[in-house]
LUMTORNU-897110 format. One record per atom (N, C-alpha, C, CB): x, y, z; atom name. Coordinates in nm, 2 decimals, m for minus. Atoms other than C-alpha are relative to their C-alpha. Glycine has a CB too. Layout:
+--------+--------+--------+-------+
|      u |      v |      w | atome |
+--------+--------+--------+-------+
|      X |      Y |      Z |    CA |
...
+--------+--------+--------+-------+
***
This chain:
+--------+--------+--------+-------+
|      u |      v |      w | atome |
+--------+--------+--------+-------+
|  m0.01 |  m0.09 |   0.11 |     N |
|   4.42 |  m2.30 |  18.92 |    CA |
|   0.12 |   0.09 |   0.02 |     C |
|  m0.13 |   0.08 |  m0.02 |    CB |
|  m0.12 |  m0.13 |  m0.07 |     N |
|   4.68 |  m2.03 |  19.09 |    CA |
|   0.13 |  m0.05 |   0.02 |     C |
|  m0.03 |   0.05 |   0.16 |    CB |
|  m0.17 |   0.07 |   0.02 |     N |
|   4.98 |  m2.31 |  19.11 |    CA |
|   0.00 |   0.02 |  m0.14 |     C |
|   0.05 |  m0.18 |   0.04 |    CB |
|  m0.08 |   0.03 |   0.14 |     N |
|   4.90 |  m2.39 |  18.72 |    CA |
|   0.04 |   0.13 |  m0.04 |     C |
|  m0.10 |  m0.08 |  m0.12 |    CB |
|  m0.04 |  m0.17 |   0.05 |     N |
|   4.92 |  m1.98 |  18.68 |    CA |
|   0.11 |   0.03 |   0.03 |     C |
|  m0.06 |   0.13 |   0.06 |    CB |
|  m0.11 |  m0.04 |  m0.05 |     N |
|   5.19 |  m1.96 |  18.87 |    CA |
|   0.10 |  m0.06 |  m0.07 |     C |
|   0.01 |  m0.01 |   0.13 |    CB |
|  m0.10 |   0.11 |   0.04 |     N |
|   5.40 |  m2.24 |  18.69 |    CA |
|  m0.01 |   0.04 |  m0.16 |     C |
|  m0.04 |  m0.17 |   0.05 |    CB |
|  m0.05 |  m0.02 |   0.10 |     N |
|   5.31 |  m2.13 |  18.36 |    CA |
|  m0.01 |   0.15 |  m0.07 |     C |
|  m0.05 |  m0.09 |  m0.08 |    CB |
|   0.05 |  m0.15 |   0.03 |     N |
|   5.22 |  m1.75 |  18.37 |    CA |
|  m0.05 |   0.02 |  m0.11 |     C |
|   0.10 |   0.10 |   0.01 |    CB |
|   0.10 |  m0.07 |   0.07 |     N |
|   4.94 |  m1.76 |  18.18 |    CA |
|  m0.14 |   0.00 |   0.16 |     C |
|  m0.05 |  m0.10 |  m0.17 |    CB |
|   0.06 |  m0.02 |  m0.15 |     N |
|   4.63 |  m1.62 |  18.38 |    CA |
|  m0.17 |  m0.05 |  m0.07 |     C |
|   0.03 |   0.22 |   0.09 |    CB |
|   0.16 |   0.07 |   0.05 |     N |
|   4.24 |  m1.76 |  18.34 |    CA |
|  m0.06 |   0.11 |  m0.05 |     C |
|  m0.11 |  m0.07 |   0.13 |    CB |
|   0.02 |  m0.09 |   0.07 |     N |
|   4.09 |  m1.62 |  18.10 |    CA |
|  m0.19 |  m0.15 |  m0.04 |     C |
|   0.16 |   0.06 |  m0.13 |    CB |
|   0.12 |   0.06 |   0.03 |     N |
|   3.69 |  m1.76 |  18.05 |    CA |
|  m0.08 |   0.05 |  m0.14 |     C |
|  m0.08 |   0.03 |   0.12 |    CB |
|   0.01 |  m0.08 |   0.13 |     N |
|   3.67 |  m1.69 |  17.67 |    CA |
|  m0.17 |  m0.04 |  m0.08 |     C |
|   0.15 |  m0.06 |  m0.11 |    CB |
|   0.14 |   0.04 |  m0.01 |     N |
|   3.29 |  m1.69 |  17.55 |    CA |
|   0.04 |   0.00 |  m0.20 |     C |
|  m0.14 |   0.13 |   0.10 |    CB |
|  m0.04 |  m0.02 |   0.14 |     N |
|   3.24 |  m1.73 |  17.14 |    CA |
|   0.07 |  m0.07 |  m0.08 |     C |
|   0.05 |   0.09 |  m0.01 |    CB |
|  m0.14 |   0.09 |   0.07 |     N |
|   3.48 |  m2.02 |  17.06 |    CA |
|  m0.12 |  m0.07 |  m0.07 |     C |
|   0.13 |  m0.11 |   0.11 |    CB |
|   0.00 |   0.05 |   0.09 |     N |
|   3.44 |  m2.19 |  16.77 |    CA |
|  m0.06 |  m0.17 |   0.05 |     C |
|   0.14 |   0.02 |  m0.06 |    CB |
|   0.03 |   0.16 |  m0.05 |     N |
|   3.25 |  m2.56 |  16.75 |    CA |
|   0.11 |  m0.06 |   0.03 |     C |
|  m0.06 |  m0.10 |  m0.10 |    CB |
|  m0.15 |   0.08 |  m0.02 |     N |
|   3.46 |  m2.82 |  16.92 |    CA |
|   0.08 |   0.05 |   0.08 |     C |
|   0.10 |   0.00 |  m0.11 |    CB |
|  m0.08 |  m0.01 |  m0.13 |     N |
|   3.63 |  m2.62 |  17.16 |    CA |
|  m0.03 |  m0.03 |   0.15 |     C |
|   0.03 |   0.12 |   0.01 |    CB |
|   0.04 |   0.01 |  m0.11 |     N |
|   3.59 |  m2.79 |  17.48 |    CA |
|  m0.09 |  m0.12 |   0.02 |     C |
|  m0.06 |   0.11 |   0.03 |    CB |
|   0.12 |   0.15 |   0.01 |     N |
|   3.37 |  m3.08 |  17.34 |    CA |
|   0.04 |  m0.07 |   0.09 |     C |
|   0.00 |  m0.11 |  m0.15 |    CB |
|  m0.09 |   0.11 |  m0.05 |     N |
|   3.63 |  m3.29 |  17.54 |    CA |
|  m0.10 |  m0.02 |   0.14 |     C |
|   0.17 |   0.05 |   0.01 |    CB |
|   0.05 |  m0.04 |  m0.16 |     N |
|   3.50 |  m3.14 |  17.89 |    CA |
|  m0.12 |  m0.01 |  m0.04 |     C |
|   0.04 |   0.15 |   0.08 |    CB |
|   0.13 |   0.01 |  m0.01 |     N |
|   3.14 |  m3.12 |  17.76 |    CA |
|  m0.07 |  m0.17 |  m0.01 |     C |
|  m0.05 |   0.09 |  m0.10 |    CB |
|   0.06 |   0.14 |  m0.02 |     N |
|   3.13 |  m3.50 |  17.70 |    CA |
|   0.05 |  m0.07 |   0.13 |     C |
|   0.05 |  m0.08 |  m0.13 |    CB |
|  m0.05 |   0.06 |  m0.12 |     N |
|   3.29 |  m3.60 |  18.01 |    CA |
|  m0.07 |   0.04 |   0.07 |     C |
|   0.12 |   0.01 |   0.04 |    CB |
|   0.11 |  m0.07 |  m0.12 |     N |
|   3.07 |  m3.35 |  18.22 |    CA |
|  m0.18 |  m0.09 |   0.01 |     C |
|  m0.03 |   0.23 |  m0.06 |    CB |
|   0.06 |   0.02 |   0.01 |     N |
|   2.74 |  m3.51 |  18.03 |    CA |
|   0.02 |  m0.18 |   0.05 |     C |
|  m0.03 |   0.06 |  m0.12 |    CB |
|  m0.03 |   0.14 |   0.02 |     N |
|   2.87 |  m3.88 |  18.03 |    CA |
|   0.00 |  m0.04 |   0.13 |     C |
|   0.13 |  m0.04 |  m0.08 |    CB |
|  m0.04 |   0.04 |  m0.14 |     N |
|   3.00 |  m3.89 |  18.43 |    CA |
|  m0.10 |   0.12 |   0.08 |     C |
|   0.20 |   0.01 |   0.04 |    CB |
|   0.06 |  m0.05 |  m0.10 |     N |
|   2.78 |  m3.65 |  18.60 |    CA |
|   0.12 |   0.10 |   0.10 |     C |
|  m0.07 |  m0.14 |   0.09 |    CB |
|  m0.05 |  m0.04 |  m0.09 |     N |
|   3.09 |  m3.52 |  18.75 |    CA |
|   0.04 |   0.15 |  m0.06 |     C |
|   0.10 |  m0.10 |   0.04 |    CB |
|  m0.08 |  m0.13 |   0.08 |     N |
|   3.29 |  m3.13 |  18.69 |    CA |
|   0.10 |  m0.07 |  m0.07 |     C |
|   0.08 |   0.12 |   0.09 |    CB |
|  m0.12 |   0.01 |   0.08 |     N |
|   3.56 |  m3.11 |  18.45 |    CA |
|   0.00 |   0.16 |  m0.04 |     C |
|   0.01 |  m0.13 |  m0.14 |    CB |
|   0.01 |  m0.12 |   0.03 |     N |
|   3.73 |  m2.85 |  18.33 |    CA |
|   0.15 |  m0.02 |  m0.12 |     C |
|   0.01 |   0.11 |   0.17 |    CB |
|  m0.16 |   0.03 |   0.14 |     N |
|   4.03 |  m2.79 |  18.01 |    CA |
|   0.06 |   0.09 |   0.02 |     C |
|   0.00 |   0.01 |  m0.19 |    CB |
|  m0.13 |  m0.12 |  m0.03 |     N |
|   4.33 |  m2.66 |  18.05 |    CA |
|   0.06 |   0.05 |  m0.12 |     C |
|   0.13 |  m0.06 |   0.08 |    CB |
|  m0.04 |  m0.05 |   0.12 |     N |
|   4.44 |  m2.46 |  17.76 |    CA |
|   0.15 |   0.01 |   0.02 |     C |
|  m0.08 |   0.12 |  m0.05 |    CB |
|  m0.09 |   0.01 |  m0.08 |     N |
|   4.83 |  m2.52 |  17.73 |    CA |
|   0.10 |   0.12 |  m0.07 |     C |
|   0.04 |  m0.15 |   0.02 |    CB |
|  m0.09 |  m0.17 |   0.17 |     N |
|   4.94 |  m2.21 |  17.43 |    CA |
|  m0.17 |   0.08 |   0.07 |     C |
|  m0.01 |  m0.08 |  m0.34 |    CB |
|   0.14 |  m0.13 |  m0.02 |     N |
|   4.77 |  m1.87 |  17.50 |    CA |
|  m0.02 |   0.03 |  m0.15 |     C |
|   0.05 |   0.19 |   0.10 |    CB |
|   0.07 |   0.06 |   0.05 |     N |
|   4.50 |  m1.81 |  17.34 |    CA |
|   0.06 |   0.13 |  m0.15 |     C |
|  m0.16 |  m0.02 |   0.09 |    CB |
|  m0.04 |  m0.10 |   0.11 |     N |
|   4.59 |  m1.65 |  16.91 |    CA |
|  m0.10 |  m0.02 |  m0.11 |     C |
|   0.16 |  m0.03 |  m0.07 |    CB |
|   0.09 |   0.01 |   0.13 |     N |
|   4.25 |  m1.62 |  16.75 |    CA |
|  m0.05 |  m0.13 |  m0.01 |     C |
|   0.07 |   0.03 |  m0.14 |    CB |
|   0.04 |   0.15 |   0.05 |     N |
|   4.04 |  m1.92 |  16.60 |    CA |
|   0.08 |  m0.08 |  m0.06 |     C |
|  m0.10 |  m0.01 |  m0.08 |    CB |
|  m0.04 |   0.09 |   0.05 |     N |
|   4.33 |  m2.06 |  16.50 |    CA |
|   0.13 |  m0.05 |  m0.03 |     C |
|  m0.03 |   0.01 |  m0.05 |    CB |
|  m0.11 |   0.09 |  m0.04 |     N |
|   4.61 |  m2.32 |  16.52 |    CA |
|   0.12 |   0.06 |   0.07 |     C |
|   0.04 |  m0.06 |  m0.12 |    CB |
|  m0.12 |  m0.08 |  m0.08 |     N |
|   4.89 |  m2.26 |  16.74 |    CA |
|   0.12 |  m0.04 |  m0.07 |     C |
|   0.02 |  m0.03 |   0.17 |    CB |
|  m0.14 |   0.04 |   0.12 |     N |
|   5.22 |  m2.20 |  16.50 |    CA |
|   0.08 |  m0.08 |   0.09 |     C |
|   0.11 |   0.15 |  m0.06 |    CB |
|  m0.10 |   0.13 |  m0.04 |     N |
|   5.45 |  m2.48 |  16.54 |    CA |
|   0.11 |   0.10 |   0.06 |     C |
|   0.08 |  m0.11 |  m0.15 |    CB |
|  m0.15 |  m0.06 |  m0.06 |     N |
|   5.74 |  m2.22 |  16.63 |    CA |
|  m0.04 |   0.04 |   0.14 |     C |
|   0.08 |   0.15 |  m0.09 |    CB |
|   0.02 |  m0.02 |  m0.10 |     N |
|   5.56 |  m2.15 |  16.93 |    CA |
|   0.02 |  m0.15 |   0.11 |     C |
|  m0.12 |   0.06 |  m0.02 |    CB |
|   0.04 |   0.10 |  m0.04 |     N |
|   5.53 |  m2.53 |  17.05 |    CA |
|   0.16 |  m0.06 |   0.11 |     C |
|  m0.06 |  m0.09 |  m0.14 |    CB |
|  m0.11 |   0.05 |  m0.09 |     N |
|   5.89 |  m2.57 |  17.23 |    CA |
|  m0.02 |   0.11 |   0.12 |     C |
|   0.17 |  m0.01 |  m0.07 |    CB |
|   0.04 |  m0.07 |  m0.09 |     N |
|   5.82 |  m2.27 |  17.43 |    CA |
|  m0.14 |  m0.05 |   0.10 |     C |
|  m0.02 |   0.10 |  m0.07 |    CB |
|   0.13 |   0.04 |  m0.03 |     N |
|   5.46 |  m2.41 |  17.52 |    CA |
|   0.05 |  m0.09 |   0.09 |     C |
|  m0.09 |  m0.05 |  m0.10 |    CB |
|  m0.02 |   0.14 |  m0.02 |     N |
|   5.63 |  m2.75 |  17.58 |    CA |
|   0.11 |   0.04 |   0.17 |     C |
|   0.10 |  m0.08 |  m0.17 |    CB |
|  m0.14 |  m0.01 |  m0.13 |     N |
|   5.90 |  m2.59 |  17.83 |    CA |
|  m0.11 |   0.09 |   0.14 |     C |
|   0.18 |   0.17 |  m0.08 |    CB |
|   0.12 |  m0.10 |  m0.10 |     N |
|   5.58 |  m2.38 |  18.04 |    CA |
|  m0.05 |  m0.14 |   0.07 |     C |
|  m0.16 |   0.12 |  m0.12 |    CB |
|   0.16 |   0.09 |  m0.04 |     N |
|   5.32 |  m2.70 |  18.06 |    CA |
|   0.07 |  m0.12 |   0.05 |     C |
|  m0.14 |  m0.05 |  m0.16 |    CB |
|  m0.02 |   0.14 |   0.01 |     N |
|   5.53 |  m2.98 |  18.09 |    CA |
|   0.02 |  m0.10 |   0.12 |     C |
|   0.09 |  m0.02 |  m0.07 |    CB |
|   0.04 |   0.08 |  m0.12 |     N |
|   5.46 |  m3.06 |  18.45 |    CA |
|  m0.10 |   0.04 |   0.05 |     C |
|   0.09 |   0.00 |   0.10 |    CB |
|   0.15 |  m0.06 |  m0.07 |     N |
|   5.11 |  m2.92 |  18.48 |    CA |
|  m0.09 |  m0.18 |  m0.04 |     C |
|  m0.10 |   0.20 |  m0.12 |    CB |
|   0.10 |   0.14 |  m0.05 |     N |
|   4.96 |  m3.29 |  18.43 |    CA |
|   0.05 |  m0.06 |   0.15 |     C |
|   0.03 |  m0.14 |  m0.12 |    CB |
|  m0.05 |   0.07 |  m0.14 |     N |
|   5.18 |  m3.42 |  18.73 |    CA |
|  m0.04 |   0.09 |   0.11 |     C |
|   0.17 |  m0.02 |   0.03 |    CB |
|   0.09 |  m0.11 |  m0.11 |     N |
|   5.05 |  m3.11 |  18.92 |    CA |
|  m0.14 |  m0.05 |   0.02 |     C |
|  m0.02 |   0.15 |  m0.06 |    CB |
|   0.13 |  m0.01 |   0.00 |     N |
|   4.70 |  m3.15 |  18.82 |    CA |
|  m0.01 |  m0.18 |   0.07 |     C |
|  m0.08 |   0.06 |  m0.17 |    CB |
|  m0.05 |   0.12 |  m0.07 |     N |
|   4.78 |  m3.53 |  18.92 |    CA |
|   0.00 |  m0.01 |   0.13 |     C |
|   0.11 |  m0.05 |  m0.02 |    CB |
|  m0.06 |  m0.01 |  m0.12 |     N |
|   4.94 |  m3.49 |  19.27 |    CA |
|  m0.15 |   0.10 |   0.08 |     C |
|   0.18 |   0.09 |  m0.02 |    CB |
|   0.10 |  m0.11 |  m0.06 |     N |
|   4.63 |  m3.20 |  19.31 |    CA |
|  m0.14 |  m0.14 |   0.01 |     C |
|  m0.04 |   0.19 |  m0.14 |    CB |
|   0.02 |   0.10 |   0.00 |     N |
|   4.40 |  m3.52 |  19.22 |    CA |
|   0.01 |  m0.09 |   0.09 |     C |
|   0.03 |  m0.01 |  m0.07 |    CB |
|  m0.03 |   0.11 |  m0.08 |     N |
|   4.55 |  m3.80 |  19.42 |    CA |
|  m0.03 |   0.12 |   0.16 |     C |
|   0.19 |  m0.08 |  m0.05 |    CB |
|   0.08 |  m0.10 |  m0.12 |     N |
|   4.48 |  m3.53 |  19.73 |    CA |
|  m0.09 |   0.00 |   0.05 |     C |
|  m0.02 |   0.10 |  m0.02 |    CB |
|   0.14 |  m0.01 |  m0.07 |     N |
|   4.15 |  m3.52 |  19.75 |    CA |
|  m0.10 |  m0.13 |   0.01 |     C |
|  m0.08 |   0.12 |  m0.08 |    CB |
+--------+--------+--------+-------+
***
């Protein structure tokens, strides 16, 4: 968690109150495999809703080696 903070300076934030659907992803994978999971949110967070497109190259230039991280952190253990 503290490399992906560090690499995209946003900081964890455990937001309670979200809207249906946020997270379904991780709750079906946690129910389905028995195992943890956890979502990485990759735009900080603006309300219930959509992240404006003019934000999305900025986003793109923050996140865009936090799968090969979370990968490399992965293949690790």
């Amino acid at each position: 968690m503290t490399q992906i903070q560090q690499m995209t300076g946003y900081r964890p934030d455990n937001t309670t109150g979200v809207v249906n659907g946020s997270g379904a992803g991780q709750d079906w994978f946690v129910a389905t495999t028995g195992k943890p999971g956890i979502t990485i949110e990759i735009a900080p967070y603006d309300g219930n809703q959509p992240v404006p497109n003019s934000q999305w190259s900025s986003i793109w230039k923050k996140n865009k080696y936090v799968g090969l991280l979370v990968a490399k952190e992965a293949a690790a253990r």
